[in-house]
Each structure stands twice: as C-alpha cells, then as structure tokens.
N, C-alpha and C positions, 0 to 999 in steps of 0.2 A: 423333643416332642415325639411322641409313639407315633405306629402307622401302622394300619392291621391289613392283612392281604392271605383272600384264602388260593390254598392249594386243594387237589384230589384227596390228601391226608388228613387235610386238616387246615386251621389258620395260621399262619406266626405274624409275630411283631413287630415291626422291623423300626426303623429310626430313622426322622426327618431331621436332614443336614441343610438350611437353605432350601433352593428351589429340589433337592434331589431328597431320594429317600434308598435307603439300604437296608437290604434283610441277609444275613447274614447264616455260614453255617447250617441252611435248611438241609436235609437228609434226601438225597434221593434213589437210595438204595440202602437196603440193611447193609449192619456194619460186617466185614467180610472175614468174619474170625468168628472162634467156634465151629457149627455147623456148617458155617457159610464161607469159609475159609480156602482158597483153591476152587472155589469152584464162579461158576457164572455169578451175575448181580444180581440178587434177589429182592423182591420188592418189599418196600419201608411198611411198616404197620402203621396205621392211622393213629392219630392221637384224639383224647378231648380237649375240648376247653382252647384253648391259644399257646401257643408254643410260643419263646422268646427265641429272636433272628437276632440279636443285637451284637454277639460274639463270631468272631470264627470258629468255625468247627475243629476237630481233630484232622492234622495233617496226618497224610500213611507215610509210615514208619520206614526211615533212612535216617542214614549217617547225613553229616556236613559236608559240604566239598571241603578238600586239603586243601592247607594253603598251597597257596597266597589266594586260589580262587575264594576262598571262605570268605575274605576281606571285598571282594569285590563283588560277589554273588552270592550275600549271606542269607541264609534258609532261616523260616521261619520253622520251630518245633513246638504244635500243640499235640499233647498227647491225648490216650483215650482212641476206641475201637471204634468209633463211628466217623470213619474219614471219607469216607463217600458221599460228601457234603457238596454245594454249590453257593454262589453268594450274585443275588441279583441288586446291582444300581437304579433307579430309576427314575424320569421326573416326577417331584410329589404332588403335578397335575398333569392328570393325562385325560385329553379327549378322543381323537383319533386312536386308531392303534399302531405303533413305534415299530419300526424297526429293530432286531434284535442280533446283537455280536456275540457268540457264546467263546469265550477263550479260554484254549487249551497249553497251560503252560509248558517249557522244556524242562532239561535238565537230563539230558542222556535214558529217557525211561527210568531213572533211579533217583531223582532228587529233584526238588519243586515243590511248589503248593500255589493254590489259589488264594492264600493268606498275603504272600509277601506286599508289603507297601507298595511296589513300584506297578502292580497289578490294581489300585482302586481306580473303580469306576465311573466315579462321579462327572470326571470329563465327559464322558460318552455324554452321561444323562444328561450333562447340564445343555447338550446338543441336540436331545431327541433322541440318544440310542440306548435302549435296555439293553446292559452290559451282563452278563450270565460270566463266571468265574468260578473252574469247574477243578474240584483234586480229584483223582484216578490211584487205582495202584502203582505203588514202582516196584522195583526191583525184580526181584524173585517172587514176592507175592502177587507182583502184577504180570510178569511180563518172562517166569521161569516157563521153561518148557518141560513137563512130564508125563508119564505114559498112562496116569491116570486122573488126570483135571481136565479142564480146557483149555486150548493153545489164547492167546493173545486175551486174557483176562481186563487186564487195564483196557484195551481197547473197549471190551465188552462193557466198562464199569462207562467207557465217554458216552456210546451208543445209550447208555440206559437215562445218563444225563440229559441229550438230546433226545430221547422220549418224554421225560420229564418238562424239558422245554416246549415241545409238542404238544403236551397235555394241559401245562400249568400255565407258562408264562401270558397270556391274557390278562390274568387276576394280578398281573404287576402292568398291565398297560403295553406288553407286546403282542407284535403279530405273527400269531404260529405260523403262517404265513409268507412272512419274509422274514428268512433267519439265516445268518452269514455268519460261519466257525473261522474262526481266526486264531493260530496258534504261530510257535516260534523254537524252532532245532527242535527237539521229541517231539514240540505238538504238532509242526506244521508236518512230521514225518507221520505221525497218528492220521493227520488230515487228511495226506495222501493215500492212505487207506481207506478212512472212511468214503473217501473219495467214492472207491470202484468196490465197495463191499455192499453185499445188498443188502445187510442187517440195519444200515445206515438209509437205505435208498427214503427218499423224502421227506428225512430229516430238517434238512438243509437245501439253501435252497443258493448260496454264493458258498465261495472260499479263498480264504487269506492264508499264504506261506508263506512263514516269515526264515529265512534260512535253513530251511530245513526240506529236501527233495524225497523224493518218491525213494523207501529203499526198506527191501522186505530178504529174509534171509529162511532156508530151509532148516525143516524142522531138526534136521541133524545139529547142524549147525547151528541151530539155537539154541538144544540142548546141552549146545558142550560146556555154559559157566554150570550149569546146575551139576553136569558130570563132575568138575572140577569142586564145585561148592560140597558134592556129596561126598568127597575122597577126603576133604580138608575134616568134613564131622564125622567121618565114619557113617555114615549111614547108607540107605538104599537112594537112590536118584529116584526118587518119588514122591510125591503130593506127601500120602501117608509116613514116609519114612521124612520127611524136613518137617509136618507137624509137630513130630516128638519134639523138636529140638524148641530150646527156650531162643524167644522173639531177639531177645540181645545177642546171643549169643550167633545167630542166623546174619545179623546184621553184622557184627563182628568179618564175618569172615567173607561175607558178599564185599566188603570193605577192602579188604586186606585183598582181594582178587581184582577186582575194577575200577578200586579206589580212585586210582593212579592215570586207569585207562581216559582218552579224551577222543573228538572226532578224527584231529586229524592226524594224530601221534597213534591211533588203533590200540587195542589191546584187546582182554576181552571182555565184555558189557552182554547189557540186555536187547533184544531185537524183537518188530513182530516179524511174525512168520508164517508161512503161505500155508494155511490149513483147509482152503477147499470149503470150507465155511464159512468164514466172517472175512477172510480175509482171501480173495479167489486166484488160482496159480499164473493165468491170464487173461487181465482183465483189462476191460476199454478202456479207450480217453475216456476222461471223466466233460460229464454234458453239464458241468455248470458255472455258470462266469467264475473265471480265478483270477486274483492278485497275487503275486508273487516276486520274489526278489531275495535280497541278499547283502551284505556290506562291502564293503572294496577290500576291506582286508579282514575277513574274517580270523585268520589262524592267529592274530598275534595274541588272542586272549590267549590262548595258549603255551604261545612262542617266548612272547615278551618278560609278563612276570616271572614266568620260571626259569627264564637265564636260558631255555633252549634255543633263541635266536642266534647266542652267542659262541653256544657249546658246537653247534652244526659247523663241521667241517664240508672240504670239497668232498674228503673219501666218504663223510656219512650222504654226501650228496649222490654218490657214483652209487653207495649200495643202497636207497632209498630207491634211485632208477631204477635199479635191478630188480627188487622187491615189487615195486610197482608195474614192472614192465614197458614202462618209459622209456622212447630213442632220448637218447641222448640229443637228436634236432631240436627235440621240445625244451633242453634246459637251454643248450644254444638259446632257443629263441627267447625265452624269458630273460637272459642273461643282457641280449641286445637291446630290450627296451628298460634296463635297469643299469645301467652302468656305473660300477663301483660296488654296488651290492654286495651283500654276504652271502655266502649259503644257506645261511639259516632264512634268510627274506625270499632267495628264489625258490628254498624249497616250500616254505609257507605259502605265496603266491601258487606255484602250480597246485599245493594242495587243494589251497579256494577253488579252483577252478577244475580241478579234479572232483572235489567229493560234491560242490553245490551249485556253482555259476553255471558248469555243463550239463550235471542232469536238471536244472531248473530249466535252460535252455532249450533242451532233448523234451523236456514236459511240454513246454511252449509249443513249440513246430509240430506237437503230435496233434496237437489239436484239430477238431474236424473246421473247418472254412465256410463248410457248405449251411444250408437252413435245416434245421430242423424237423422232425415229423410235424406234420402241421402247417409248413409254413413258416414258421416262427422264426426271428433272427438267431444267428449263430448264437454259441456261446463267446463270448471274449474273455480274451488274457491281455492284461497288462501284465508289465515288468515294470521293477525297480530296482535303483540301487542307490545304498546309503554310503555316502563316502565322506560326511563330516569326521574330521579327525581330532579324537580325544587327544587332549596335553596328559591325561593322567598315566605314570607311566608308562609314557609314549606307546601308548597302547592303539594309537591312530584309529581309524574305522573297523573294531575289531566284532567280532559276534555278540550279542547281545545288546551293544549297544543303542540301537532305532527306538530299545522299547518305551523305554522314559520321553521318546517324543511322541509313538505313537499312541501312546495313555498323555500326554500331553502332563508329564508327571517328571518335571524334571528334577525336582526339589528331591524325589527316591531314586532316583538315580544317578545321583552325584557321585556313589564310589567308582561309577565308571566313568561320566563324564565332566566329575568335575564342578564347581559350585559356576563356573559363566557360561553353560552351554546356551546357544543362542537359541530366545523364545521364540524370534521369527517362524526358526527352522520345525522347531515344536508345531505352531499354529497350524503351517503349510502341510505338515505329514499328517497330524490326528485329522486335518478334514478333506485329505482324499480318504485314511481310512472312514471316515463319518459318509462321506458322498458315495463310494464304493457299496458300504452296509445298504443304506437308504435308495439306492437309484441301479448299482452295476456299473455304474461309471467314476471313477477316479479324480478323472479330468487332466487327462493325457489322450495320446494315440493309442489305439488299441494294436496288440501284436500285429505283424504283415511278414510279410517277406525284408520289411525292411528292417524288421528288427529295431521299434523303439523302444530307447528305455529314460525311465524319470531318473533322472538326479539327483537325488535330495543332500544337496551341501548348501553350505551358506558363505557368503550374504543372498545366494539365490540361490533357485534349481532351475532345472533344465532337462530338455529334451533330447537325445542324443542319439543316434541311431548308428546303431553294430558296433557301442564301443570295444576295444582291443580285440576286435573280431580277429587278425589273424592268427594269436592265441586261442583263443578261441577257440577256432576249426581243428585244432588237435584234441580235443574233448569230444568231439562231435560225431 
C-alpha cells in the first residue's frame, strides 16, 4: 500500500509496511556532479506531480572494502549521480509529533551508504522514532582537501540534510523540534563536528557517538592523499585538475592509496579539517545532551580477520611504542592485566584505548557541570560500553558490531554476529537508544566524577563505575 507525504519540493510516495511506512531515496540536495561537483550542497529543484520514495537512491561512489572486510561489512552499490539522498521510516499513524533520529553512517569518510540492510528503520518507528538515513560524500569527492573548493564537503552535504530535516520532517510526523543525530566511527567523528560548528548550530538538538571521538586534522595534512592521489594521475592537486580525470579511474587509485589503510593500523585516508568555517580551530564543549561509548575490543575487526593479531611480534610491539610515543610502563601495564597474551591483543588493546575509549572519555569530563543560560539543567553525558563477544571469527566485541542491536536488526547483521546473537541484548540497547532520542535520558547514571558506564553484554547489563580506570589514566 502507497503513502503520499509532502516535502518543500514537492510530494513523494513512499510505502506502507505494517504499522510503519518508508520513503525512500528522497533528494536533498542536487546531485554533486557536473556543475556542482567540488563544491558546497546545492539545493534540489522542485518537482510536479508525486515523486516515487519506494527505492534507494544512488549511493556516492567508492570502491568495496578488501577482504575479508568485504564479507563482513558488505557495501551496498547503487549507481547514478544523485546520491545525496535520505530515506525516512515512520509510524503509518501519527498524532502527536515524534521524536526524530537522523543517522549518519561510518566507514572511514570513504565507504558506506544509508542503503545498507543492517541501517532499516522500521524498529525505530514501530517505537515512535522517525528514523532519517542520511548518504554524504566520501572520499576525495567529499572529504579531499583543495585550494580551490571547499574544505570538509561531505560534512557540508550532512548539514544540508539536517536542514532538510528542519524544514520537512513534520510532513512524515516528526518534531523539528526534537531531533537526535546519531552516527557510528565516520559519522559519530562527523557528529563531533557538527557538534561545535555553527553551520550546524540548532539543527539538532541530542547526540549519539557510537565509536567514534572528536578528531579533526589541519588543512596541510589533509591535503597530503589528494597530494599523493594527484602524483599517482599526473595531474595538478586541484578540484579543476581531478575533474578531468574519468570517475573510475579516480576511484581506482584513491583505492590503491587507502584501500588498505584502517583506524587503528593508520595509513593514509580522508579527514575533516579545521577550516575556520564549518569546522572552527577552537571550539566549546558541545551544550547538548550526549550519548556515547564504545566496544570492549574494538581493534580486532581489524586485527583478527586479517591474520595481524598473529603476525604482531614483541619487536613490532617495541617499534609501535616508539612510533606512538608510549612508555613502555603503559605496555607493562596492559601486559599485567592480560596475562599470557599476545602482542598483537596488547597492542590492539592499547590501541582501543588510545584512539577512542580516551578521547571519548577526555569528551565526557570536558563537559560543563554547571546550568545553563537560563537556568536550565546541565547538559548530560552518558557513557557506554559494548562488550558482548561475537563467536564469528572470534572477532569478540569488535567495532561495528552494537549496530545490529541498536537498529534492533539482528537478522543484518549476522556477518558479524553470527545467526544466535542474544534478542535480550538487542531489546535492552535499541530502547535506551529509543528513550535517549525521546526524553535525554537513557536510563542509567549520568557522567560524575564517578565515572559511570552501562554495560551492555548478556544475559544482562550493568552499571559499573571507572572500569579498567588504571589504564585508563594513561590516556588521560
């Protein structure tokens, strides 16, 4: 059964599933090629008559991940120039107006979509939450740094989305309102942006990071894949001089440069970057209730399938330290609460906690305490951490894993967890995120001095305060 819902453009069509309805693919910005290529979001032309929502739009254009990631974090590829699309879930009765989750996928700024299965929405709605599922640019078209575009594009293309949401989502039964972005590794990194950038200011009004911390790089140093990208084609490091080049042929070689690269292993990738405009060089704590957290063992998506748990010696462990500029106390110390271990587990370990349990932490404590202008209650920070551990390729509580529980979507996400992941666990996560979106509240302790954090493993979760805090404090 159809279902018609107008936007500022125009109407589309979207499709009733049960109590939920789905519009699919709507455009919220022109497509960013041709004219509009490198440069800021430009706004979609009106259409007549009714537009059909009932497909996904065109995903922006990236390679797959290499295996073995492929198999576990398989990409959805629709083609076609108009990927600046969004796909809203939502009850197919609405009285009130809904709370709204707009989520911003990862995938290193370079690969993702708001298409993939393990992203539908329909759990939200069937709760009450208009779910917004948003594609961005990646790579070099979203996220390259040159001397004649604008820095941080894909951020600009989220920002345009969440005006879109601003303007439109009523006419699906949200509340401009109340509106909580929720992302995971790129997006929750995006979000911290959006955070403290004024291009964003009252867009949003909650935020959810899901593994992914506050982390912005200068414009030098953002530009150096584009430097390297432009030496690989011969051309000028420039907007102008990478349009010549045919679209395959661009991806090709951003491929062969990053392919490889991953968070915790480094190489070199795409970054936003502090431009003084959308993105500011120092900026506040961000004033609005946040949820955030993390997995217990994030690296081994990395570590495990690709045989590097194994390959890591002591000496790649000595020169890792070095590189990183780690005392050697801090391997000690991980060493002591690991015994038996490998190198490859305590160097993955310190890395969790190096690249996202610390600075998520360093986010938390920055937080102001006091009330508001106004009067008004603080903002709060919950923490969490996910610690159920996948059997699939003993890949234990690794990155990405939370998200199939918190789309309450376990059935898409069985390449990482597996066809028995417990529903329990599923239930208990999607409705702190549902309560969070809806209220500001979770339903735990909010941050303190004492440092709680939820637990989400099974057969229960739990409250726990300053776990492996004395690791910890060397991050801090």
């Amino acid at each position: 059964m159809d279902i018609i819902a107008a936007t500022r453009h125009g109407k589309v069509r979207g499709r009733v599933d049960g109590p939920t309805a789905s519009y699919l693919g709507i455009p919220y910005a022109a497509a960013p090629f041709g004219v509009h290529r490198f440069r800021a979001p430009a706004p979609v032309e009106p259409w007549e008559g009714i537009r059909d929502a009932l497909e996904f739009g065109p995903t922006a254009p990236q390679r797959p991940y290499r295996p073995p990631l492929d198999q576990l974090i398989p990409d959805v590829d629709i083609p076609g120039e108009e990927c600046l699309n969004l796909n809203v879930w939502a009850p197919r009765a609405v009285g009130e107006p809904l709370p709204v989750l707009v989520w911003i996928h990862g995938g290193s700024l370079r690969n993702g979509s708001a298409a993939m299965p393990l992203y539908d929405g329909r759990a939200f709605a069937r709760d009450g939450v208009v779910l917004v599922s948003v594609n961005y640019r990646l790579g070099v078209e979203g996220f390259g740094v040159f001397p004649d575009a604008p820095d941080n594009r894909g951020l600009l293309d989220q920002i345009a989305a969440l005006t879109w949401v601003r303007d439109n989502i009523a006419g699906f039964g949200g509340d401009p309102g109340c509106v909580t972005v929720c992302g995971e590794s790129a997006g929750a990194i995006s979000i911290a942006a959006l955070l403290t950038s004024p291009r964003a200011a009252g867009l949003f009004h909650r935020a959810i990071l899901q593994s992914g911390p506050p982390h912005t790089v200068t414009r030098d140093k953002g530009a150096g894949t584009v430097r390297a990208m432009a030496k690989a084609l011969r051309v000028p490091a420039t907007a102008e001089g990478f349009a010549g080049v045919d679209r395959e042929r661009l991806l090709d070689v951003q491929d062969e440069l990053v392919g490889r690269a991953d968070p915790v292993s480094g190489g070199p990738g795409f970054h936003i970057v502090v431009d003084d405009d959308v993105v500011p060089a120092d900026p506040p704590p961000p004033s609005v209730d946040l949820l955030l957290g993390c997995n217990r063992e994030e690296y081994r998506l990395w570590f495990v399938p690709s045989g590097a748990v194994e390959r890591v010696s002591r000496l790649t462990l000595r020169l890792a330290l070095l590189k990183f500029r780690i005392p050697g106390r801090v391997a000690r110390l991980y060493r002591a609460g690991r015994p038996g271990a490998k190198p490859g587990v305590i160097l993955g370990e310190m890395a969790t906690d190096l690249l996202l349990r610390g600075p998520l932490n360093r986010l938390a404590d920055s937080r102001p305490a006091d009330s508001q202008p106004g009067g008004s209650r603080p903002a709060r920070t919950f923490f969490y951490e996910f610690a159920w551990r996948s059997p699939v390729l003993e890949l234990g509580a690794c990155h990405a894993l939370e998200i199939g529980f918190v789309f309450d979507n376990l059935r898409h996400g069985e390449a990482l967890s597996g066809p028995d992941a417990p529903q329990p666990l599923a239930d208990a996560m999607h409705r702190a995120w549902v309560d969070f979106t809806t209220s500001g509240d979770p339903g735990w302790t909010a941050w303190d001095t004492r440092r709680p954090v939820r637990v989400f493993d099974h057969p229960g979760t739990s409250t726990v305060l300053a776990p492996r805090q004395e690791e910890l404090r060397a991050w801090l």
